[in-house]
N, C-alpha and C positions, 0 to 999 in steps of 0.2 A: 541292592548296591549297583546290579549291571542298570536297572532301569535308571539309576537315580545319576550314573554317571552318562549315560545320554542324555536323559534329559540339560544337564549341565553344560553336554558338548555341543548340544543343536542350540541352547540359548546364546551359546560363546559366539557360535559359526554365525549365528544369525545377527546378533549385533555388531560384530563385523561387517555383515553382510551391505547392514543399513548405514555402516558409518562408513562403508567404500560408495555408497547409491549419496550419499546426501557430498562428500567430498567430491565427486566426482562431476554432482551439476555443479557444486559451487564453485568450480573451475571454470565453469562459463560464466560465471555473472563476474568474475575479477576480473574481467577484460573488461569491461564496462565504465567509464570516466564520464561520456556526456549520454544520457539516456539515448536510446535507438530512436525514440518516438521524436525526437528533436536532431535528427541529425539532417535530415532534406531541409527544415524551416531553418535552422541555421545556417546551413552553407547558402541557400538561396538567399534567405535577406542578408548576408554579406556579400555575396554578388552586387549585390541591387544598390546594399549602401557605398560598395568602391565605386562604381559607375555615376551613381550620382556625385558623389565627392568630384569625379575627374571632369563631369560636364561643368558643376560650377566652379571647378579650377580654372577652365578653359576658357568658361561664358564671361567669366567680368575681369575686369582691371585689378579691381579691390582682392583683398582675398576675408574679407568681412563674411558676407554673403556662404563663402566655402566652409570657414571655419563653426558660424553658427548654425547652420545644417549640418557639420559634421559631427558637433558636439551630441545634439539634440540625438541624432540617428545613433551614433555612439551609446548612448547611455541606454535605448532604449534596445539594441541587440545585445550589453550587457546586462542588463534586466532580462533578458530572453534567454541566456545562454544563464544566468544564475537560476531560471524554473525549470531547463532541463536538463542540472546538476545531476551526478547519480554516485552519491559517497561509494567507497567501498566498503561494506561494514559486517563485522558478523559477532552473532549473540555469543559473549563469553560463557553463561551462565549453564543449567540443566535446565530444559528442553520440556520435559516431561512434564507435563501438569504446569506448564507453565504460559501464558500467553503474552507475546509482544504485543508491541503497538504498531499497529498494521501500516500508520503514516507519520509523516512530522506535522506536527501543528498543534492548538491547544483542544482541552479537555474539556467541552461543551453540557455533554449530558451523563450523568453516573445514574438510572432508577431504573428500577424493576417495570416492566411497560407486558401487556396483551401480546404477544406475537399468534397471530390468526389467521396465516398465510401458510406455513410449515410447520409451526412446535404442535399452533393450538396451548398454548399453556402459555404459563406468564415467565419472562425470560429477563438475566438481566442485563443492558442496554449499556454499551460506553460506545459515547458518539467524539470525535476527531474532528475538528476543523484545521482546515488546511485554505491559510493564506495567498493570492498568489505567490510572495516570497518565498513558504515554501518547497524543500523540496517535493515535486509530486507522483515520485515511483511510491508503490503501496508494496507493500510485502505482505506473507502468509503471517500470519501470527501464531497459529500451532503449528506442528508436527500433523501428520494423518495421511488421510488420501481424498483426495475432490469426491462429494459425493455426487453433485452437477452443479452446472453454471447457467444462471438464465439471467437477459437482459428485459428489460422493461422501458418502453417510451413513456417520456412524462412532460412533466411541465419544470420550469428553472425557478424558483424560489429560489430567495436567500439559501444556504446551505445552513446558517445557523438556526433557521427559524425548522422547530417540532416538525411539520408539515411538510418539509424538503425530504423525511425519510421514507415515508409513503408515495408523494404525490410527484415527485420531480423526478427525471431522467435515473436509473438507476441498474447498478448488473448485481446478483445476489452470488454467490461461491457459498456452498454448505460445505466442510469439512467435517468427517472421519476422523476425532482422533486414534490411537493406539487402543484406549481402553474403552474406545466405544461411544465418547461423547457427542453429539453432532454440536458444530458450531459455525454460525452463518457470517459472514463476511458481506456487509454491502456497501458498494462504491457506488456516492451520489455526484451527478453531475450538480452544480451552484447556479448561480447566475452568471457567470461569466465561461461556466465550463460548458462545451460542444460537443466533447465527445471522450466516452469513458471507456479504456482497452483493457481487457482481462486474459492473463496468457492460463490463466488456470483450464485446465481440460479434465473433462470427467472421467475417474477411472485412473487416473495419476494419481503418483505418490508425492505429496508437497513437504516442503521441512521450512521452518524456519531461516531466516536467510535468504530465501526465495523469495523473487520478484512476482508477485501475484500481478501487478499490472501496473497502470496509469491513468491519470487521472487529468486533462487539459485546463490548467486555470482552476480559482478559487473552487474549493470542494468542498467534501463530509466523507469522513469510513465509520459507518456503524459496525458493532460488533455485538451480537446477542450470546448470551452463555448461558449454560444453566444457573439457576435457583442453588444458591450455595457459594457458587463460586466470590473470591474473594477479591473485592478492587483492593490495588494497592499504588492507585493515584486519587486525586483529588481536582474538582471542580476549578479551571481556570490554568491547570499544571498544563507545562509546556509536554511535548511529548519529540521524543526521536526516532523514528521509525526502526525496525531491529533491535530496538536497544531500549525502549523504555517498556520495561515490565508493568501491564495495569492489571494485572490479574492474575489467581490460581484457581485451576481449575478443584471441584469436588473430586473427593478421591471416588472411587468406583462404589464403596458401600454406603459413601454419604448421597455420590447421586441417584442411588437407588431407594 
């Protein structure tokens, strides 16, 4: 009885434990409205677009000339400032065994594929495309702990095209879940994207909710899971990052 009530009290203390660690980062991402990685290129091309507005205020008679430069630059820092949006959002649902969708955008590839880089075994693949329009903060899709993060230089394909997951720009995050699962997160640079930020750090503890990183212009987030696990999106389905459920994870004696 005495064991069976420790044990009872370290699982209580300890979920606690995790549910003051996972509140406690997620008080740093609610500050967040315009993503950090857009915060210099915003303020500066609004710089740039006053200044030019006030020389062709200054420069002509007309005010033709001001107006349709103004419009054109207008639309095109509000298009700028809607890709480096950063909702505030957080997964209502249980955690456990369950994995988000690491971005917004549609649902490109659902199949079982070779992974021969890390698994060695055949894994199953849900790949993410992400539009410029949208948003382009990526999030942790499980719970766990980073197990490392490596970057890879490549080439920019299409993002939608098969060959963008191997051969193009890319950073891979393996996560830890709780019961042991490993599952690989990779963020692809596209054809338009330059440069892909992962705040994931090996040896951290990640949850759900968390900003795993960024991703500059049209992308891809592949997600490999074990053999078992269950999609529960479909081919072409729009996705919300945080918030759209594609998958359950194998319980511990199916992925064994």
């Amino acid at each position: 009885m005495l064991l069976t009530q420790k044990k009872r009290t370290f699982a209580r203390n300890y979920q606690y434990h995790i549910m003051g660690e996972r509140i406690k980062k997620l008080k740093k991402i609610k500050k967040i409205r315009i993503h950090r990685e857009g915060t210099n290129e915003l303020s500066y091309s609004a710089f740039i677009l006053i200044a030019i507005a006030v020389v062709l205020y200054r420069s002509f008679d007309s005010t033709i000339p001001f107006w349709i430069v103004t419009i054109i630059l207008g639309v095109m820092w509000l298009l700028m400032l809607n890709f480096y949006r950063c909702p505030i959002r957080y997964f209502n649902g249980p955690t456990e065994g369950t994995v988000v969708a690491p971005a917004d955008g549609k649902i490109v590839v659902i199949e079982e594929v070779d992974e021969n880089v890390y698994f060695h075994e055949r894994r199953l693949m849900i790949s993410i495309f992400m539009s410029p329009l949208n948003v382009h903060a990526n999030w942790f899709p499980v719970d766990g702990t980073v197990k490392f993060v490596k970057h890879y230089n490549g080439n920019y394909h299409k993002a939608w095209l098969p060959k963008a997951s191997e051969e193009n720009e890319h950073a891979d995050t393996m996560i830890t879940t709780v019961d042991g699962q490993d599952i690989l997160v990779r963020q692809i640079a596209g054809a338009m994207a330059r440069r892909i930020v992962t705040y994931a750090k090996e040896g951290e503890e990640c949850y759900i909710d968390e900003h795993l990183g960024f991703i500059k212009l049209g992308s891809r987030v592949d997600v490999y899971l074990p053999l078992g696990s269950r999609p529960c999106i479909t081919m072409g389905q729009a996705t919300t990052g945080d918030q759209t459920v594609i998958a359950l994870l194998p319980t511990t004696n199916e992925h064994s």
